[in-house]
C-alpha positions as CSV (number, residue, x, y, z in Angstrom):
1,X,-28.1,-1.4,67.2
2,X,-27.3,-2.7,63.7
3,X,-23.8,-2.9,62.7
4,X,-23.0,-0.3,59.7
5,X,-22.7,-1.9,56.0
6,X,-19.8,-1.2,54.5
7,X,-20.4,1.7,51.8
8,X,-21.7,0.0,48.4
9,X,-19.7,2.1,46.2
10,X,-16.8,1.0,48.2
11,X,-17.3,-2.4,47.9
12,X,-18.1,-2.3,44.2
13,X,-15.0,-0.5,43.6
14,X,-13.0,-2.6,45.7
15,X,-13.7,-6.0,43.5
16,X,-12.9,-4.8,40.4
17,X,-10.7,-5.8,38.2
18,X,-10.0,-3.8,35.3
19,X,-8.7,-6.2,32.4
20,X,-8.5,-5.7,28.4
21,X,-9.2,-8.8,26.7
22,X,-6.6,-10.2,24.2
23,X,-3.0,-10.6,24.6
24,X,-0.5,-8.6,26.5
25,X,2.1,-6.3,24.7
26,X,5.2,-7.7,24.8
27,X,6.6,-4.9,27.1
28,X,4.2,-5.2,29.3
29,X,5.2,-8.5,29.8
30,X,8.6,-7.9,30.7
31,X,9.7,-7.1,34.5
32,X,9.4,-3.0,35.5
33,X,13.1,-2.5,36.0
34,X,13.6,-4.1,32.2
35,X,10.8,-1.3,31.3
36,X,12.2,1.4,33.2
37,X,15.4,0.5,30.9
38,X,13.5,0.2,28.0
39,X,11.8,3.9,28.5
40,X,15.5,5.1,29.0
41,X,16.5,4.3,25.4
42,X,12.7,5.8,24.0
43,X,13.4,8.8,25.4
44,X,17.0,9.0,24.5
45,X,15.9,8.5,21.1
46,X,13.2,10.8,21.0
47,X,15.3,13.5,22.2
48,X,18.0,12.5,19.4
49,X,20.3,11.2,21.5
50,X,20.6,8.7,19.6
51,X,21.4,9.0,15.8
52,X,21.1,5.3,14.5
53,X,18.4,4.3,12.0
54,X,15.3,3.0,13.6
55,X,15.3,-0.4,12.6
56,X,18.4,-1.0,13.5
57,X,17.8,0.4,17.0
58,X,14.4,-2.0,17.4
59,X,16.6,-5.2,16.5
60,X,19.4,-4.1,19.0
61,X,16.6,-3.5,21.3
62,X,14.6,-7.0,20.2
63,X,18.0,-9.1,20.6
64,X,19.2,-7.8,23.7
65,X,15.5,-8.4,25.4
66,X,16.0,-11.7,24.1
67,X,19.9,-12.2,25.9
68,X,18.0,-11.3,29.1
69,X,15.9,-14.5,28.6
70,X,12.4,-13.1,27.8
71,X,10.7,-14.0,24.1
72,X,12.4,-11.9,21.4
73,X,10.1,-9.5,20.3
74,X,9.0,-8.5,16.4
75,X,11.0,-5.8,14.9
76,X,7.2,-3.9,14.1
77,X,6.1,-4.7,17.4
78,X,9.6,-2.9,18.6
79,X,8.9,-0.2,16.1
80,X,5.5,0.3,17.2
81,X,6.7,0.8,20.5
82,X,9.5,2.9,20.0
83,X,6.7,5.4,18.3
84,X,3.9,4.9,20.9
85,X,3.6,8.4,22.8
């Protein structure tokens, strides 16, 4: 008796690899626990928590990603971020 064949659909969906051309954003490049940390001050701002202007906010956040040794990030690109839903 012939051996089974895997299911196709199985298979297909098992080799793909869902990618989005272009560059990364530069939080995604940045290790999950740093991301986790970085969602912490989002919300916190969002919910008002936090009462400083929001440039000033996306530099502290720009400079201290850069003290933890990653590339320091644009202040738009922080902005940007900060807004993203």
């Amino acid at each position: 008796m012939p051996k089974k064949q895997p299911d196709f659909l199985a298979n297909v969906l098992a080799k793909v690899q869902d990618r989005r051309p272009g560059f990364l954003p530069w939080y995604q490049k940045l290790p999950d626990d740093l991301q986790a940390e970085l969602e912490q001050v989002r919300t916190a701002f969002r919910a008002g928590e936090i009462t400083c202007q929001k440039t000033a906010l996306c530099r502290a956040i720009a400079d201290t990603v850069a003290e933890r040794g990653h590339d320091r990030p644009g202040q738009q690109a922080v902005i940007e971020w900060l807004n993203r839903r």
